[in-house]
N, C-alpha and C positions, 0 to 999 in steps of 0.2 A: 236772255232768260235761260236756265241750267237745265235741261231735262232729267229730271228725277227716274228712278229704277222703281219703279212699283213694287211692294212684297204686302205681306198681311197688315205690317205696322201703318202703314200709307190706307190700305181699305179700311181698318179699324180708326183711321184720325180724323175723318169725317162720313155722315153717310150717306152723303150725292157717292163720295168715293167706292164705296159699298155697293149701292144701286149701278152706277156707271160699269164696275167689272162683274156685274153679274152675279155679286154675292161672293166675289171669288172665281169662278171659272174662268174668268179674264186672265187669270194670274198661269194660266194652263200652259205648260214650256211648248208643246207644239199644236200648231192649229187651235186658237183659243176663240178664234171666231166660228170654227165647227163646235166648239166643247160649249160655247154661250148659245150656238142656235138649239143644241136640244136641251137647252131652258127654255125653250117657245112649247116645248110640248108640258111641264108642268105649270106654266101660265096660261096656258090653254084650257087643259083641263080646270086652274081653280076660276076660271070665266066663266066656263059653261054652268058651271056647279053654283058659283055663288049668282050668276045673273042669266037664267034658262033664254033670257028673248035676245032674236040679234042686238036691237037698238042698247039694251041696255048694255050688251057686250060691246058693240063699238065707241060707246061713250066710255066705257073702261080702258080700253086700246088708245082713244085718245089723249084721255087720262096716262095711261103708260110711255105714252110718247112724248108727251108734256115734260112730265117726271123725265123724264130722260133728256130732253133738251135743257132743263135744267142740270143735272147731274153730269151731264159729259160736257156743258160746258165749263162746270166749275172744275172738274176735274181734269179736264185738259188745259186750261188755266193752271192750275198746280202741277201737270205735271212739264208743262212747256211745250205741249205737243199737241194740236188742235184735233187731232182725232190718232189719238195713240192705240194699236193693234189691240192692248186688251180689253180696253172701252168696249163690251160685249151688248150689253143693254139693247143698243137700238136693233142685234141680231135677233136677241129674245123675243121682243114687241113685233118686230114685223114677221117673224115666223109665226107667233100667233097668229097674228092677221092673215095668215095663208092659211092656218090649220083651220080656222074658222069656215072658210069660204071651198075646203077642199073636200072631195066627196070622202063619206065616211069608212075607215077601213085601212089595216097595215099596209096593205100597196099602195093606197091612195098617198097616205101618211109620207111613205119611204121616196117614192117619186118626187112631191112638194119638198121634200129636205132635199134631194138630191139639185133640184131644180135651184131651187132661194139662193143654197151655195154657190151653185154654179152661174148664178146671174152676180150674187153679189163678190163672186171674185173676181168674175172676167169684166162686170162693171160696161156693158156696152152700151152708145149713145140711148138716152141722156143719160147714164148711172155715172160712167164716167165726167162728166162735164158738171155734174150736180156736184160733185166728189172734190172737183179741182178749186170749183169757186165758190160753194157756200161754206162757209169755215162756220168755228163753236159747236154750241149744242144741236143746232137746225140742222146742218148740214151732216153733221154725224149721223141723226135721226134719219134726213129726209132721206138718205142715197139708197138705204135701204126697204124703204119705204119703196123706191120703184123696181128694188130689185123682189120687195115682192109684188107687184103689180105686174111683172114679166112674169113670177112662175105662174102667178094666177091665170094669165092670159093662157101659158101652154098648158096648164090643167084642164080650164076650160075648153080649150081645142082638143086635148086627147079627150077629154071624156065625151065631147059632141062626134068623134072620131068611133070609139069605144060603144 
């Protein structure tokens, strides 16, 4: 199968492709998985706003995660590359999921991005091994799913720290 070169013509010809690079920030020439996680802070915010109680926020988040296992894997399907760099989506969704759960406030905020990146790059046991062997859409979705489940844990510890 060919690996395709992603550009707008690719995100405009279906729209899993559209959802999967984040609207576009996928398409970002450097660091396009930092440029897709701070879309986790205006999906954050239209969470809070359109649905005020956790429950209905996390049935949203998993709605967004869904939509994304959908979309990245159709889109890595197309483009021959089971989780190709611009695939931003599942950074958006799981950044949400951290902003949700992080105490309120610019520091708080700035720390959990700091963190999310820095788990989901360095990817250590299990982020790594989730990465190597769940391939499609799940495995796009899930690896960052525990790369937010690590910042949330140091969160929680700075702030019981704090």
């Amino acid at each position: 199968m060919t690996t395709l070169r992603p550009d707008l013509k690719f995100l405009l010809a279906h729209p899993a492709h559209l959802i999967a690079f984040g609207f576009g920030s996928g398409l970002a020439p450097k660091a396009p998985g930092t440029v897709g996680t701070l879309l986790g802070w205006p999906l954050f915010w239209l969470l809070v706003a359109v649905a005020p109680d956790l429950p209905n926020q996390l049935i949203l988040l998993i709605a967004g995660f869904l939509l994304g296992v959908w979309a990245c894997g159709k889109t890595g399907r197309a483009l021959g590359v089971a989780d190709h760099g611009g695939m931003v989506w599942d950074e958006i969704v799981a950044f949400a999921l951290v902003l949700l759960f992080t105490p309120p406030g610019w520091l708080w905020a700035g720390i959990a991005f700091l963190l999310f990146r820095f788990f989901d790059i360095i990817k250590p046991w299990p982020i790594r091994l989730a990465d190597r062997h769940l391939k499609n859409g799940f495995g796009v979705m899930f690896d960052d799913l525990l790369a937010a489940g690590y910042a949330l844990a140091l969160i929680k510890g700075l702030q019981w720290l704090v």
